[in-house]
C-alpha positions in Angstrom: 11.9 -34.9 -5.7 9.8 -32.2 -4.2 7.7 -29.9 -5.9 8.6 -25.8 -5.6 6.7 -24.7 -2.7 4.4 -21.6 -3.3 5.2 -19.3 -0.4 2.4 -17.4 0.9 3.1 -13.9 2.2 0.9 -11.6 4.1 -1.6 -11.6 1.3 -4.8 -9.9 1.8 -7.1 -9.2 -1.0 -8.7 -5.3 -0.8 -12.0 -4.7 -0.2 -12.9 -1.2 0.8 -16.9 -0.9 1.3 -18.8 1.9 1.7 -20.9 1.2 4.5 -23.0 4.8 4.3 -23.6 4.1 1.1 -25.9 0.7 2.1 -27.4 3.2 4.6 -28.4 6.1 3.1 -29.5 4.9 -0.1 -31.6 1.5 -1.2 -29.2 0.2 -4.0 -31.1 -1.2 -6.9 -28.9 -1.8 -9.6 -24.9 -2.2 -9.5 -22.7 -2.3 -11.8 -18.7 -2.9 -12.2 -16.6 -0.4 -13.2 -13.1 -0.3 -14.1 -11.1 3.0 -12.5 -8.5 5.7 -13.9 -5.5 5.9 -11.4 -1.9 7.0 -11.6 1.1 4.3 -9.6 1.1 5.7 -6.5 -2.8 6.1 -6.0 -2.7 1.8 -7.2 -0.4 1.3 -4.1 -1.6 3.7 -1.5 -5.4 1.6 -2.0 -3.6 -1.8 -2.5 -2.3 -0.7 1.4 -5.8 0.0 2.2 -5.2 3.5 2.0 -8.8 4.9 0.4 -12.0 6.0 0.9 -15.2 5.8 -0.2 -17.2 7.8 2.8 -19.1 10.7 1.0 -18.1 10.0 -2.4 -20.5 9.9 -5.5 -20.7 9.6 -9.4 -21.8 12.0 -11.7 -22.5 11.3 -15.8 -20.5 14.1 -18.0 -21.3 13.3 -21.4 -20.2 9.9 -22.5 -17.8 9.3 -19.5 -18.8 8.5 -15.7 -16.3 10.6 -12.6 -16.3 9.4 -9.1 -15.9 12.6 -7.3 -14.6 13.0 -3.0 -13.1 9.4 -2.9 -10.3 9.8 -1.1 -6.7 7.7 -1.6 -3.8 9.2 0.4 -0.8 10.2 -1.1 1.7 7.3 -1.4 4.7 7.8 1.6 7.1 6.7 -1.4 5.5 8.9 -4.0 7.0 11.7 -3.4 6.4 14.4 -6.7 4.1 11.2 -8.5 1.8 12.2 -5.5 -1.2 13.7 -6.9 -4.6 15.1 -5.2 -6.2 13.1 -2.7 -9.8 13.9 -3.8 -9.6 14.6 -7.3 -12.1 13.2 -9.7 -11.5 9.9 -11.1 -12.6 8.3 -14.3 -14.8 5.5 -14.4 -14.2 2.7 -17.1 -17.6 1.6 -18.4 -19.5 0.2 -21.3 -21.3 2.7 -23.6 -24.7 1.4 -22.9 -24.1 1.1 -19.3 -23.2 4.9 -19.2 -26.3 5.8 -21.2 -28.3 3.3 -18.6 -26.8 5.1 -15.4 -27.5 8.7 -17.3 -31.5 7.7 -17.6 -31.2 6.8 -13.8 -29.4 10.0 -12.5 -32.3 12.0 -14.8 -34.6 10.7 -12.5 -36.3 12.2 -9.5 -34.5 10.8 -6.0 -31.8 8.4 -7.8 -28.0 8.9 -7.9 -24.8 6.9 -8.6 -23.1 6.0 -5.3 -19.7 4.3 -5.2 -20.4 1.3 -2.4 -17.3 -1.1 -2.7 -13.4 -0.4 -4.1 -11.1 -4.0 -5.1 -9.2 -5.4 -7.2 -10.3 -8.2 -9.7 -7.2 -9.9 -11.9 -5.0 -6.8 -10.9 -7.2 -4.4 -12.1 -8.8 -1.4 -9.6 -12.7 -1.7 -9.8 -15.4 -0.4 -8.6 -19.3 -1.4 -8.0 -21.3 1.1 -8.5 -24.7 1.3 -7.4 -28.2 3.7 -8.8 -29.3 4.7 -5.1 -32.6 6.2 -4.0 -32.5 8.0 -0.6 -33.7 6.6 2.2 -36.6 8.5 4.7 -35.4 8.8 8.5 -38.3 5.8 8.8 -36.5 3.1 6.4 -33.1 4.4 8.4 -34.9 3.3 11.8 -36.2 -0.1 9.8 -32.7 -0.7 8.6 -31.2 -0.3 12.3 -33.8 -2.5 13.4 -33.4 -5.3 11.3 -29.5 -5.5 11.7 -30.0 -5.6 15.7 -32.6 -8.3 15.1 -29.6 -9.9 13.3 -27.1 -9.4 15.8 -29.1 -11.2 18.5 -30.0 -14.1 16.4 -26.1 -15.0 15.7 -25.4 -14.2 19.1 -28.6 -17.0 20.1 -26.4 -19.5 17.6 -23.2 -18.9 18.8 -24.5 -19.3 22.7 -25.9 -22.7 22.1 -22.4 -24.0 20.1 
C-alpha cells in the first residue's frame, strides 16, 4: 500500500532584500518585525511583487511605520487595491520599540528595512539600526566584494 505522495508545486519561498540598504548604511543591530497588510498587498509580495529600494522606518510614539516600500496593486484586487507606498505598521515588542527610538535619537543612525519574507505564513520584516556610510567605506565595500568575486571565480576554475 503506498503512502499519499506530497506533490510539490512551483514553490518558492520569498525573500525580497534590500541590497542599498547593506550599501549605504553599516547595519549593526536587526531585529524581526511582524508587518500590517491588507489581502491583496499579502499576495502581490507572496508573487514577489514589493520593494524595499528607498524605504525607511520612523518611531511615532509607541508604534514603528515603514514608509516608501512599495507592493503593487494586486491584478485581481481590483477596489481591495490600496496605495502602493502607503505607510505600513510594524509589529514589535514594546521594549524593542523603545530600543530602536534610543537609536533613531542618535546622531547618524536610522531604521532601514533590509529584507521582506515570510516565516510560518506570516509577512516579516528585519529591520536593521543603520549608520551612513562615507564615499571611502562605499569604495572599501566595492573593493572587498570584487576581491570576492575573483576568489570564487579562482575555486570554480580549478573544479
Amino acid at each position: 500500500m503506498a503512502g499519499k505522495k506530497k506533490v510539490k508545486d512551483e514553490y518558492r519561498p520569498v525573500r525580497l532584500v534590500n541590497r542599498s540598504a547593506r550599501f549605504e548604511y553599516e547595519i549593526s543591530d536587526t531585529y524581526e518585525a511582524g508587518i500590517v497588510l491588507t489581502g491583496t498587498e499579502i499576495k502581490s509580495v507572496r508573487l514577489s511583487q514589493a520593494n524595499l529600494q528607498d524605504s525607511f522606518c520612523r518611531v511615532n510614539g509607541q508604534e514603528v511605520w515603514v514608509y516608501n516600500l512599495h507592493i503593487s496593486p494586486y491584478e485581481q484586487g481590483n477596489r481591495y487595491n490600496v496605495e502602493p507606498r502607503r505607510p505600513r505598521k510594524l509589529l514589535l515588542h514594546k521594549w524593542q520599540i523603545n530600543k530602536l527610538r534610543a537609536s533613531a535619537q542618535e546622531k547618524g543612525l536610522t531604521i532601514v528595512p533590509t529584507v521582506l519574507y515570510f516565516k510560518q505564513g506570516f509577512a516579516k520584516v528585519e529591520i536593521g539600526i543603520g549608520k551612513g556610510k562615507k564615499l571611502y567605506d562605499k569604495r572599501d565595500s566595492i573593493a572587498d566584494r570584487d576581491r570576492e568575486r575573483e576568489a570564487r571565480r579562482e575555486l570554480a576554475s580549478r573544479d
